[in-house]
C-alpha positions as YAML, in Angstrom:
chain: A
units: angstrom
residues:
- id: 1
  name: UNK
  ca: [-75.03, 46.08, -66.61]
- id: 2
  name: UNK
  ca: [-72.23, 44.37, -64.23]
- id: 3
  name: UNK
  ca: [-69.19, 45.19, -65.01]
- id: 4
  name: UNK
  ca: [-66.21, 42.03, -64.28]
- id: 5
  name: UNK
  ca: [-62.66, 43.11, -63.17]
- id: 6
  name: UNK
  ca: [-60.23, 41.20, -64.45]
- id: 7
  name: UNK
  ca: [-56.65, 40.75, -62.60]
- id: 8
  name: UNK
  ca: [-53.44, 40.43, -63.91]
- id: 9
  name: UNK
  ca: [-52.27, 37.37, -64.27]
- id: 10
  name: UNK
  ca: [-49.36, 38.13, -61.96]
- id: 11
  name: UNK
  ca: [-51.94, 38.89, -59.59]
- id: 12
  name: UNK
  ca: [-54.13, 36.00, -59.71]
- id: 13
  name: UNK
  ca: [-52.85, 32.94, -57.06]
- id: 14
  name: UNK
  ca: [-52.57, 29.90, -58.77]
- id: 15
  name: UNK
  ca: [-53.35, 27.55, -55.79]
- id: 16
  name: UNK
  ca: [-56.49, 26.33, -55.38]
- id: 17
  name: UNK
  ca: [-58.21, 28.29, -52.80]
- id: 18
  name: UNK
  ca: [-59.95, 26.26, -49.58]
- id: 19
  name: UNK
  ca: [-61.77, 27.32, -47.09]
- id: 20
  name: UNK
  ca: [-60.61, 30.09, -45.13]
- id: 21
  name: UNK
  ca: [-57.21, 30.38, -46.42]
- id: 22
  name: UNK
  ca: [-56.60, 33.67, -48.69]
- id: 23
  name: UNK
  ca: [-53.66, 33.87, -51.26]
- id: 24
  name: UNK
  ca: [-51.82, 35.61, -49.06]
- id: 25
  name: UNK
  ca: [-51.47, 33.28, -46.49]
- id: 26
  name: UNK
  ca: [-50.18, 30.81, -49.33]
- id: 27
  name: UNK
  ca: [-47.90, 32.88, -50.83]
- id: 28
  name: UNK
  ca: [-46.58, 35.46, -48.06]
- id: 29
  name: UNK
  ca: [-44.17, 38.05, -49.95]
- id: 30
  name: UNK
  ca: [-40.30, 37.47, -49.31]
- id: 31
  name: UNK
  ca: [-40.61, 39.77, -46.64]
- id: 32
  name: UNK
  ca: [-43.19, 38.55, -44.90]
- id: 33
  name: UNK
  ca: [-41.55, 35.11, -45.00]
- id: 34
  name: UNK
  ca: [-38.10, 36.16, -43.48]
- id: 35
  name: UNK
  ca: [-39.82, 38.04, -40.78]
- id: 36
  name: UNK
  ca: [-41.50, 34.94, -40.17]
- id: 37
  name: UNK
  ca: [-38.59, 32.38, -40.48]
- id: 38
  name: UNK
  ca: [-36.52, 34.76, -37.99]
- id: 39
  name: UNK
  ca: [-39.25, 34.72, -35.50]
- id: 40
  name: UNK
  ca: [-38.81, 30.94, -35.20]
- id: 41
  name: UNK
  ca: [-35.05, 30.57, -35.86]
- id: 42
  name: UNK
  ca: [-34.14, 33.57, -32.91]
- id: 43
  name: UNK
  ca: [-35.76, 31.53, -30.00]
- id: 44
  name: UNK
  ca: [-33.43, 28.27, -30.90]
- id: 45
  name: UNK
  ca: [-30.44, 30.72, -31.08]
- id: 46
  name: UNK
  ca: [-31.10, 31.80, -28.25]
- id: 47
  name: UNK
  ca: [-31.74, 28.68, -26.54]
- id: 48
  name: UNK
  ca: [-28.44, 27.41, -28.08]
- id: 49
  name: UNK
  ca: [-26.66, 30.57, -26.85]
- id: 50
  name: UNK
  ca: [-27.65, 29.87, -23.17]
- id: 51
  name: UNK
  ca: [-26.51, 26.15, -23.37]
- id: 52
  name: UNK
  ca: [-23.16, 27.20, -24.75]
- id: 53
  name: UNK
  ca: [-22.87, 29.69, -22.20]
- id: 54
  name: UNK
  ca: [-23.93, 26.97, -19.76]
- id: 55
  name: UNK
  ca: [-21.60, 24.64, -20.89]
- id: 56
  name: UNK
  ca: [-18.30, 27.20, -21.35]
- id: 57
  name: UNK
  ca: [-19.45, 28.09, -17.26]
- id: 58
  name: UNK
  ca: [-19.71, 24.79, -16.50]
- id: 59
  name: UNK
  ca: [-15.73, 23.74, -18.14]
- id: 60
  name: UNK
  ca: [-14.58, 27.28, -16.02]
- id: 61
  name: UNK
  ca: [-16.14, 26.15, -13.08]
- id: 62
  name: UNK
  ca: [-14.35, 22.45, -12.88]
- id: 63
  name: UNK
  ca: [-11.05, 24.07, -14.20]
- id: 64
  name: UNK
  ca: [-11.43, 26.50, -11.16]
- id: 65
  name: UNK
  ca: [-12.17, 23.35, -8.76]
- id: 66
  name: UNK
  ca: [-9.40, 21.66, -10.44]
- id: 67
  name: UNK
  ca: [-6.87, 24.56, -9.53]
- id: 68
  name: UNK
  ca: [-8.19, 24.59, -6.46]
- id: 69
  name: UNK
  ca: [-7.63, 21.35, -5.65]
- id: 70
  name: UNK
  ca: [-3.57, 21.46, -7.24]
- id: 71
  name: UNK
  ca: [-2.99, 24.08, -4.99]
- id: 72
  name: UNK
  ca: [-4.29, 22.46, -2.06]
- id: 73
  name: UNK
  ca: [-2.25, 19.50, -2.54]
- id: 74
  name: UNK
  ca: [0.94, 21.09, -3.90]
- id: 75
  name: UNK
  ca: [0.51, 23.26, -0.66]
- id: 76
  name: UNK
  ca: [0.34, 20.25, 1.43]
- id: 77
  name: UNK
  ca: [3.28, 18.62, 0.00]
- id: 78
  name: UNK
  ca: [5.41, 21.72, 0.24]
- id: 79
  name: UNK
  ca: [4.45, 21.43, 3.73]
- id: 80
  name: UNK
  ca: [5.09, 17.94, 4.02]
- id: 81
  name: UNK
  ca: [8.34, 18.59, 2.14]
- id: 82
  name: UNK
  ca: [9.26, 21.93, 4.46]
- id: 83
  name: UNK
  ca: [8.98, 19.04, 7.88]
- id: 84
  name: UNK
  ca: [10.80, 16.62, 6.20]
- id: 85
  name: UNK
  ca: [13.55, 19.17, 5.39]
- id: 86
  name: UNK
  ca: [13.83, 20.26, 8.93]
- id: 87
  name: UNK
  ca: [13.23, 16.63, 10.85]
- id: 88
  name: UNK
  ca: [16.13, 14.74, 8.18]
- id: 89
  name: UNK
  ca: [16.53, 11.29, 7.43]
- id: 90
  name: UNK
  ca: [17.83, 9.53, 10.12]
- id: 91
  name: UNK
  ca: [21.62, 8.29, 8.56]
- id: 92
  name: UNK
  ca: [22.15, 6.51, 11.61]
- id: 93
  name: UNK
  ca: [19.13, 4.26, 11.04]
- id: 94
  name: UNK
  ca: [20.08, 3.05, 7.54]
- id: 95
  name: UNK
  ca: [23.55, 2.47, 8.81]
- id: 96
  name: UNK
  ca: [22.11, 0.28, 11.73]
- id: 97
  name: UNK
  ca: [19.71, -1.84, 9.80]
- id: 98
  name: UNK
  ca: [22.78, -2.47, 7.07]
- id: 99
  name: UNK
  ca: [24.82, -3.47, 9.68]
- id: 100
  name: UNK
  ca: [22.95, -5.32, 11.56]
- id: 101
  name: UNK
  ca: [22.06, -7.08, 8.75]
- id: 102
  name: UNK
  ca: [25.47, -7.74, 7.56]
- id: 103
  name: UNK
  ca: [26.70, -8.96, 11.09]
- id: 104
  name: UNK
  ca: [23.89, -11.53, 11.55]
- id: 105
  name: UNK
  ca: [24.44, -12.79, 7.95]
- id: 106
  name: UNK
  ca: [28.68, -13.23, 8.56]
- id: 107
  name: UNK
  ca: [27.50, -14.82, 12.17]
- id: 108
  name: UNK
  ca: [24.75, -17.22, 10.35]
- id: 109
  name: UNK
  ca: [27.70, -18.28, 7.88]
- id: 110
  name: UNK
  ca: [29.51, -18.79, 10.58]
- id: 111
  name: UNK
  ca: [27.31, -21.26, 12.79]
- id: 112
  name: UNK
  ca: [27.22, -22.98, 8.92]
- id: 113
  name: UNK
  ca: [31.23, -23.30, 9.24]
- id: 114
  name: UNK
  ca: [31.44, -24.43, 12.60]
- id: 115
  name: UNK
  ca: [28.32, -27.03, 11.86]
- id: 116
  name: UNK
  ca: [29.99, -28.47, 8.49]
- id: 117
  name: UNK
  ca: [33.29, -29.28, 10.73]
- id: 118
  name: UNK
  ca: [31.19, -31.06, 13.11]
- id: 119
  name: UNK
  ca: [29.42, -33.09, 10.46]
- id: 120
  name: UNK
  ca: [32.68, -33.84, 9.19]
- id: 121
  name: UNK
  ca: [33.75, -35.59, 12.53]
- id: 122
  name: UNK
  ca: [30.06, -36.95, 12.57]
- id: 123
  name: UNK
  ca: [30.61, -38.77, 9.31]
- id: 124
  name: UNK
  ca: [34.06, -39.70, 10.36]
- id: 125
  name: UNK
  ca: [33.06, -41.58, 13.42]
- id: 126
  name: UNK
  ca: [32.26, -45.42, 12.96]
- id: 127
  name: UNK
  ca: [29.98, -45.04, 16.04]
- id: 128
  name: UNK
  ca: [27.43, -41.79, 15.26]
- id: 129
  name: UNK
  ca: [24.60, -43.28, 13.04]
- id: 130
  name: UNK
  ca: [24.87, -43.00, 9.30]
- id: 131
  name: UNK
  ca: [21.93, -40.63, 9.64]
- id: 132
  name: UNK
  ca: [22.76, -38.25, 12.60]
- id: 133
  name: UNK
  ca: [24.41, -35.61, 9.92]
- id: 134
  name: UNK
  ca: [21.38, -35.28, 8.19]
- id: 135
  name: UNK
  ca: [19.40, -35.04, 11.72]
- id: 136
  name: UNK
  ca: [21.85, -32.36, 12.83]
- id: 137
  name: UNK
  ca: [21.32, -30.28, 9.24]
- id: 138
  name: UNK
  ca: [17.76, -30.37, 9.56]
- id: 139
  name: UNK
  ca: [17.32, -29.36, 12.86]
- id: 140
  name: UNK
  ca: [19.65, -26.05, 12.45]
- id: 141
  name: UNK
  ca: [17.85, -25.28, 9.31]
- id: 142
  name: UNK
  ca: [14.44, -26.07, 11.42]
- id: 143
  name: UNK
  ca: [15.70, -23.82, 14.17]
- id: 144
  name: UNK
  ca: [16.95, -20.61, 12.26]
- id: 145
  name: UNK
  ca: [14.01, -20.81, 10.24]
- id: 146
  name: UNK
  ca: [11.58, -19.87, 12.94]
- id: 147
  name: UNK
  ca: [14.17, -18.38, 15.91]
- id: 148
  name: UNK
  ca: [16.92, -16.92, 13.21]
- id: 149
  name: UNK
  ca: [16.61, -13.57, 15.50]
- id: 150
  name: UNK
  ca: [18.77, -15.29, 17.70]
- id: 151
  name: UNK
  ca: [21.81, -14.16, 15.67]
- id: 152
  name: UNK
  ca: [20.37, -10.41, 15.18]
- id: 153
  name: UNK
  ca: [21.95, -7.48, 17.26]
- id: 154
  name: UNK
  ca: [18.47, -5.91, 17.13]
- id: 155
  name: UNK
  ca: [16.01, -5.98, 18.82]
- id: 156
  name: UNK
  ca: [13.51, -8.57, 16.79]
- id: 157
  name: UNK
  ca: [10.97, -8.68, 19.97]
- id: 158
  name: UNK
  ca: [7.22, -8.91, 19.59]
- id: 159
  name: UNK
  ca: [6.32, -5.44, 21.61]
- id: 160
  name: UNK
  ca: [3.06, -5.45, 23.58]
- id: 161
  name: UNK
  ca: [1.24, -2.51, 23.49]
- id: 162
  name: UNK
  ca: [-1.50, -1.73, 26.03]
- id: 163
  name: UNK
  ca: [-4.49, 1.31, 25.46]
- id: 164
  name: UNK
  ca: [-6.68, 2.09, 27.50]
- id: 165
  name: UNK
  ca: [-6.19, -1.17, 29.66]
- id: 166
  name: UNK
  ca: [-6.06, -3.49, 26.94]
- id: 167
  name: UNK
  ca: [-3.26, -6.02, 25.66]
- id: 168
  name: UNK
  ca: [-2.89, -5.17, 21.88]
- id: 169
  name: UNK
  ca: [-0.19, -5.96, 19.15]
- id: 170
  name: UNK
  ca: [1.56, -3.66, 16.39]
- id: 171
  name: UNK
  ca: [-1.30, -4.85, 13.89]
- id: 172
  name: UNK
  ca: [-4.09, -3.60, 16.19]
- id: 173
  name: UNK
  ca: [-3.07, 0.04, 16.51]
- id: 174
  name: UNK
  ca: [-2.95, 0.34, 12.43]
- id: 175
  name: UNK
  ca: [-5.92, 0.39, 9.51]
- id: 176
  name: UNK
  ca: [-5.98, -2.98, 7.81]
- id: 177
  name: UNK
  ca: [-7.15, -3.66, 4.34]
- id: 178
  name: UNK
  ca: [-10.28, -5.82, 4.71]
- id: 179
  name: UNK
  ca: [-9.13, -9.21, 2.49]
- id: 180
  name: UNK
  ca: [-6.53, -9.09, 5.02]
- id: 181
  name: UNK
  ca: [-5.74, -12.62, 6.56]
- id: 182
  name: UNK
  ca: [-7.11, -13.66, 10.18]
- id: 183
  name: UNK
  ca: [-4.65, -13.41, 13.03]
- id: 184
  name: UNK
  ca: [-5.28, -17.05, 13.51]
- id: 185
  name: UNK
  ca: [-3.25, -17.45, 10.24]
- id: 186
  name: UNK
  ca: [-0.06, -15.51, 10.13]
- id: 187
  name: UNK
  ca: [1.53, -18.34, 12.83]
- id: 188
  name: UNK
  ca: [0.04, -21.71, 10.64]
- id: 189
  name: UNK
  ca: [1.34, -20.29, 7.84]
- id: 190
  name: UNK
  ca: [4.29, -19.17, 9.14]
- id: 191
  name: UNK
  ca: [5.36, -22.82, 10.75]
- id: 192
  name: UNK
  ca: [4.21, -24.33, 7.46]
- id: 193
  name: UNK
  ca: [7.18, -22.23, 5.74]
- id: 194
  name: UNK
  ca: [9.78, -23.35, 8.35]
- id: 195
  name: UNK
  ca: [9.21, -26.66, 7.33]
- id: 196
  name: UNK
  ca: [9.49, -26.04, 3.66]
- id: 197
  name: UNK
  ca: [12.43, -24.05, 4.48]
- id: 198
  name: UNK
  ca: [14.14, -26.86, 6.45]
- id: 199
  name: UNK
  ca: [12.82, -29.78, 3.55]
- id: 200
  name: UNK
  ca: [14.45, -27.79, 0.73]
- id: 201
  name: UNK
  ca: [17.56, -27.07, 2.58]
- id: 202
  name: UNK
  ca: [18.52, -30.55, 3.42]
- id: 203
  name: UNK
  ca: [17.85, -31.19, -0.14]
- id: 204
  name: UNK
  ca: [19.99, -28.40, -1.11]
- id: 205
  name: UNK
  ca: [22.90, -30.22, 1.37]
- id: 206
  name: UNK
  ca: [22.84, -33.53, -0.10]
- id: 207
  name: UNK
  ca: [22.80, -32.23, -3.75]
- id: 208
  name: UNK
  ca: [25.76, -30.53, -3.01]
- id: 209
  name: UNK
  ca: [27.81, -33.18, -1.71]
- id: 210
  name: UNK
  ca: [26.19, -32.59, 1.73]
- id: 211
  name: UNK
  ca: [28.31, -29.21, 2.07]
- id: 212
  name: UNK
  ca: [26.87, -26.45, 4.17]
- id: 213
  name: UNK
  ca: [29.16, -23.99, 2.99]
- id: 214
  name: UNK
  ca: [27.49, -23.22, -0.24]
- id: 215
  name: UNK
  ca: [25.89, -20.45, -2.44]
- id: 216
  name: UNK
  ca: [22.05, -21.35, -2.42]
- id: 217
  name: UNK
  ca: [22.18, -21.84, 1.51]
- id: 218
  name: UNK
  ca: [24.24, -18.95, 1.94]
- id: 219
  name: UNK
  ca: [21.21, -16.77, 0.31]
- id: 220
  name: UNK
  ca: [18.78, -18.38, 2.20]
- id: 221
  name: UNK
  ca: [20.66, -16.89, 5.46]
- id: 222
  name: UNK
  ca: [21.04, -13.72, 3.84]
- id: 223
  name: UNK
  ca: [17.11, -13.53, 3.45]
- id: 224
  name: UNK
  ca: [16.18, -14.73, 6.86]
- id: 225
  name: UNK
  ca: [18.59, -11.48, 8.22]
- id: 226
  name: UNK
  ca: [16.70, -9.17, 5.93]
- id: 227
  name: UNK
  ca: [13.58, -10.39, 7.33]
- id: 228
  name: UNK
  ca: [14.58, -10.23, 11.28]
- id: 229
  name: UNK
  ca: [15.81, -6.79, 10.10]
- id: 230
  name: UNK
  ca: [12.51, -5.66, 8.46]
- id: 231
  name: UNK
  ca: [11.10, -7.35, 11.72]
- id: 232
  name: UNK
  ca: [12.64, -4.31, 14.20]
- id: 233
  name: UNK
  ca: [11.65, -1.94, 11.47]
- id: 234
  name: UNK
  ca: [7.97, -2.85, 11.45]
- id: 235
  name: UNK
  ca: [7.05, -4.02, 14.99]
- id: 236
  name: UNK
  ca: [9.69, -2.58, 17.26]
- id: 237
  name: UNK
  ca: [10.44, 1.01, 15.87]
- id: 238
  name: UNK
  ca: [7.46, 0.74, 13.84]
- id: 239
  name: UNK
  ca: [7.79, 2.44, 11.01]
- id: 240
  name: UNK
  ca: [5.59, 2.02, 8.35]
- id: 241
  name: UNK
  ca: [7.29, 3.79, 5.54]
- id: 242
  name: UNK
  ca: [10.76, 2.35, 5.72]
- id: 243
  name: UNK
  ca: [9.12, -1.38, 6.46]
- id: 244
  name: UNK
  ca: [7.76, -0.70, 2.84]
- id: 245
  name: UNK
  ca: [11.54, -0.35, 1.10]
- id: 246
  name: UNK
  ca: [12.29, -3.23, 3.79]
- id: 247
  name: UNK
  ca: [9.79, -5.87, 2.61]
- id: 248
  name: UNK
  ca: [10.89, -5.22, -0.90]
- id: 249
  name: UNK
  ca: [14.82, -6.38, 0.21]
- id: 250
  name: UNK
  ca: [12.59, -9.30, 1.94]
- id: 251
  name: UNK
  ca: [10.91, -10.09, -1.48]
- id: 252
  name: UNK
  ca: [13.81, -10.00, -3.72]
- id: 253
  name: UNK
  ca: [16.00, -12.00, -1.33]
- id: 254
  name: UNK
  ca: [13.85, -14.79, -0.97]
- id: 255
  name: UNK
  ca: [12.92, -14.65, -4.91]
- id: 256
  name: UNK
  ca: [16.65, -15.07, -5.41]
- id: 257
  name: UNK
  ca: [16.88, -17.95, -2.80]
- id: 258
  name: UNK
  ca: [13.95, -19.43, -4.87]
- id: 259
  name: UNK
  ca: [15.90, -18.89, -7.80]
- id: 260
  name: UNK
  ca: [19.67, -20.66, -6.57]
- id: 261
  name: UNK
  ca: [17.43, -23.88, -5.28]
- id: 262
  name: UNK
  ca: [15.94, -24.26, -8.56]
- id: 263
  name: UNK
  ca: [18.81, -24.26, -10.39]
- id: 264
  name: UNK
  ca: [20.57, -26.59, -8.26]
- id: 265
  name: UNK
  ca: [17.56, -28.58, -7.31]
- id: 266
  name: UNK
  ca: [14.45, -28.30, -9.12]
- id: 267
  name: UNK
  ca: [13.06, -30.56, -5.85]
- id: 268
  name: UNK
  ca: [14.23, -28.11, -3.85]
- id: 269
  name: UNK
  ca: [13.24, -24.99, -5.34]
- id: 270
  name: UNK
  ca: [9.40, -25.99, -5.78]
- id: 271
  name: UNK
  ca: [9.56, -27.08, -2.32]
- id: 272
  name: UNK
  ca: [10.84, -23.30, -1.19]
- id: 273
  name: UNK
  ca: [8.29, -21.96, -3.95]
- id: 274
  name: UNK
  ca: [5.19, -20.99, -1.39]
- id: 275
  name: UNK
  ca: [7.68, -19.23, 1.13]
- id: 276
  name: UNK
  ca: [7.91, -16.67, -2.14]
- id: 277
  name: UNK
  ca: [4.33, -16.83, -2.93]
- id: 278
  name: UNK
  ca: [3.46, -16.11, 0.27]
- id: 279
  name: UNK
  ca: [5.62, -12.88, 0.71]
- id: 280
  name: UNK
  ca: [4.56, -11.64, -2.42]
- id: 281
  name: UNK
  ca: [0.96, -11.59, -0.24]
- id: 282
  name: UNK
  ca: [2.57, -9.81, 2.76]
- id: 283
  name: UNK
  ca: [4.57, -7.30, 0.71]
- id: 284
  name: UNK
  ca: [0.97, -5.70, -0.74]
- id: 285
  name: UNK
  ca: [-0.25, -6.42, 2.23]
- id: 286
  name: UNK
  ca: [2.58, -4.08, 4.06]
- id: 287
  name: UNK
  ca: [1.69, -1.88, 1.29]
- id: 288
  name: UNK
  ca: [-1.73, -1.20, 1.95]
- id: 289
  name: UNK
  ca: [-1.86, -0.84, 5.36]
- id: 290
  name: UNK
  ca: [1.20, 1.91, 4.99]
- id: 291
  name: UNK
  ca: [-1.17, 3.75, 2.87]
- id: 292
  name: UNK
  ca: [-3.89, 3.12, 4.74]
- id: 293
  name: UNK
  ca: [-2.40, 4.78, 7.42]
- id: 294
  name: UNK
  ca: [-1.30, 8.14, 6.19]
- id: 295
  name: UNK
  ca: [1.57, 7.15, 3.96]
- id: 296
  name: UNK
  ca: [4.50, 8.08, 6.24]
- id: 297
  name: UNK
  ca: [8.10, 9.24, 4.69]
- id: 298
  name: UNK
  ca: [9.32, 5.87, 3.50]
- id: 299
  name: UNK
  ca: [12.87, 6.95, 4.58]
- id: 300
  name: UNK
  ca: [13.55, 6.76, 8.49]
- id: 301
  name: UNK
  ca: [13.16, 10.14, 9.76]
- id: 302
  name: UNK
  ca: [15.23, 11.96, 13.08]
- id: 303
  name: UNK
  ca: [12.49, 12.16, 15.59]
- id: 304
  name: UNK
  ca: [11.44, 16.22, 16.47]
...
């Protein structure tokens, strides 16, 4: 006679069983199951362990780089700092280009004096054309504007410099920016500003009761001896730091011409305009090519 077992209920698995699958496997006991859970949870620890370790190494590594690199360059500039200490600005240099500017501004204002007397006996005369005043202001303004380094103590020269056999200017020797104008321009442009120059100041004359002696021309002299002066410091002594400080004197002085036609002569001051527009171009230009080029101390320095 067969005898049946019976389970306890406890016992029996209440899933339906299909092939191949025992109870256990459906219901592993709570042991079982953590052993199991931890088997797949350790390897994605540990694979998020090595990426933070990765990561933490990889931070340290660019700090480190990072120092590295501060203490290269505060080293250099303590160097930098150490030469500059021991060469000194040059005193005498500053003094000079003041100066020098200063004395061919007073001599400019002076031709201006001497010129308004002789338009005065110009007028005067029933003989000298009605127009020969104006003639005479236009061509001083037309001949300081391009040859104003007449009335410089400096040396305002275009050096040439030879290497290696070869004829070559200041602009040759130097890293340019590459949006940098063509040679061919500089003198067109240039000539083109005399004449605006020369236009605006006549206008400026006859506004003013045709009176040389007056503010707005007196700060258009005043910028053409900055720029003769910033002339010596860039092609003569060239230095390429201090021309920097220089064509920012150049900017603001011919901003503030700009400015004193205007308000006397709107005429006047649009015609001036370009002459500002353009030296806002040659003042980044200056700019670029000084750091181009090493950035030199922008202070003139005592030679070693």
């Amino acid at each position: 006679m067969a005898t049946s077992i019976v389970l306890p209920r406890a016992w029996a698995c209440k899933t339906p069983i299909t092939a191949n699958v025992s109870c256990a496997q459906r219901h592993p006991r709570p042991g079982v199951r953590n052993v199991q859970m931890r088997q797949h949870i350790t390897p994605a620890r540990r694979t998020l362990g090595d990426a933070s370790r990765e990561s933490v190494g990889a931070r340290h590594g660019i700090q480190r780089r990072e120092l590295g690199n501060n203490t290269r360059r505060t080293c250099a500039a303590a160097a930098a700092s150490s030469d500059l200490g021991e060469q000194g600005v040059d005193m005498g240099a500053l003094a000079k280009y003041v100066l020098a500017t200063a004395f061919q501004w007073g001599a400019i204002i002076a031709a201006l004096n001497v010129l308004q007397m002789a338009n005065s006996a110009l007028a005067a005369s029933a003989v000298v054309p009605a127009w020969a005043p104006k003639a005479v202001v236009a061509l001083f303004f037309g001949f300081i504007s391009l040859k104003s380094r007449v009335f410089s103590i400096l040396d305002n020269s275009r050096p040439t410099i030879y290497k290696d056999g070869k004829k070559m200017n200041v602009m040759d020797e130097r890293k340019r920016p590459s949006w940098m104008p063509p040679p061919l321009a500089f003198p067109i442009v240039w000539t083109t500003i005399a004449l605006l120059r020369t236009i605006s100041s006549v206008i400026i004359w006859e506004t003013l009761g045709q009176n040389l002696v007056v503010v707005p021309l007196a700060a258009l002299t005043l910028h053409l001896s900055i720029g003769d002066t910033w002339n010596t410091i860039n092609n003569v002594e060239r230095r390429m730091g201090t021309a920097v400080i220089g064509v920012g004197f150049v900017w603001m002085s011919v901003v503030s011409a700009v400015y004193l036609y205007w308000t006397t002569s709107p005429l006047a001051g649009l015609v001036l305009a370009p002459s500002a527009v353009w030296l806002t171009v040659a003042s980044v230009l200056v700019y670029s090519i000084w750091d181009l080029n090493g950035r030199e101390p922008m202070l003139p320095m005592k030679a070693k």
